[in-house]
N, C-alpha and C positions, 0 to 999 in steps of 0.2 A: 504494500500500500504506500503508495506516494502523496502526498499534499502539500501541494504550490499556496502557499499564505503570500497576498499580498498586502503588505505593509507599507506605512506614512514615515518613510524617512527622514520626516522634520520634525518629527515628536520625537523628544528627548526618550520617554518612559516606554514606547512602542519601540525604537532602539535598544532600548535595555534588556529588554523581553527578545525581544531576534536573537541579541547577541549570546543573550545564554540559551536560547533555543540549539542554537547551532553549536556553542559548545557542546552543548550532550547528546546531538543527532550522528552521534559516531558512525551511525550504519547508513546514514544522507537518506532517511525518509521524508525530509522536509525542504524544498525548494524556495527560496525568499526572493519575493521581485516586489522592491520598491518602487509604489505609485509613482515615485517622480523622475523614474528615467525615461529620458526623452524621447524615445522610443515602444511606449508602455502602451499609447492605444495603436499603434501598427503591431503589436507583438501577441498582445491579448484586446481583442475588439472584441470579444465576449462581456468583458469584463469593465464596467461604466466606472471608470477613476472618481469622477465627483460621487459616488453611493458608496465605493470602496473607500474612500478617506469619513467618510460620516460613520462605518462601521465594519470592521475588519473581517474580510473576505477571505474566504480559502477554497482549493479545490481538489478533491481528489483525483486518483486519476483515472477513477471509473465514472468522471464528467460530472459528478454530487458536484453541488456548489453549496457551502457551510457559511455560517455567518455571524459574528460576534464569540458570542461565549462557547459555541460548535467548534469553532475551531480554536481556539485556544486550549478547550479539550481534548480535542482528538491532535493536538499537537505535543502537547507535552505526556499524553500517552503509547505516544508512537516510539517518543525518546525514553521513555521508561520513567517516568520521573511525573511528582508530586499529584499520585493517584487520587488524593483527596479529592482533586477537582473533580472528580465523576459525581459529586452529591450536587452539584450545581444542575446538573441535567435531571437530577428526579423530580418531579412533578410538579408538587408543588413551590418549592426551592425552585426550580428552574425560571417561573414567570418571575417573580423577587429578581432574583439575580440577573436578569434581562434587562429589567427595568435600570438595576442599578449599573448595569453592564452601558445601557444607552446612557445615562445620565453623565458617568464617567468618560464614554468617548466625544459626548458632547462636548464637553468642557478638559476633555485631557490636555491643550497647552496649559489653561491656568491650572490645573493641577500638576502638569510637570513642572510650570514654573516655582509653585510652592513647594515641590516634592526638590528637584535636581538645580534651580537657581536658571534654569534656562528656560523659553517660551520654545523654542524652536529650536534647531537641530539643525542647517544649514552642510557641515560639515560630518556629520557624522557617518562612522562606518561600518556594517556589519562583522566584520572581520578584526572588531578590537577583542 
């Protein structure tokens, strides 16, 4: 199973999140293409950049398209790592954590600016 996440490479905290994704995706089940390479709607025209930056897209690559806290799960379960997040997808837990999952991407610069001291990410790299 493969899944292509694509991520906002200007958000300080959604870098954060890649970069240890990819530390622990030792067996490369996980593909990362950030929304702002300039080549992002000739590469994936599937894939609407302005709905992908409002909320974090991923795809498997039996064509599933995942979306928010879907793929943050099935991401860090691929890598083996912090299994806890499966209670976020039970039932009724699931709708909650949606809700607070939108409210967070809504506003994730000013909370990365509170959280990391930056709004934006301009330079950042996957590969730190």
């Amino acid at each position: 199973m493969i899944l292509t996440i694509y991520y906002d490479g200007h958000c300080p905290l959604c870098m954060k999140e890649m970069q240890l994704l990819k530390r622990h995706d030792i067996k490369k089940y996980i593909k990362f293409v950030d929304l702002h390479n300039e080549n992002f709607s000739n590469e994936y025209p599937h894939i609407k950049a302005s709905d992908a930056i409002k909320i974090l897209h991923g795809q498997l690559n039996t064509g599933e398209l995942l979306l928010g806290l879907d793929v943050t799960c099935r991401a860090w379960n691929l890598v083996g790592k912090h299994k806890w997040l499966a209670i976020l997808r039970w039932p009724l837990i699931r709708t909650i954590a949606d809700i607070i999952y939108r409210l967070f991407a809504r506003y994730r610069n000013r909370i990365s600016h509170l959280l990391t001291g930056q709004k934006n990410c301009n330079s950042c790299n996957i590969n730190k």
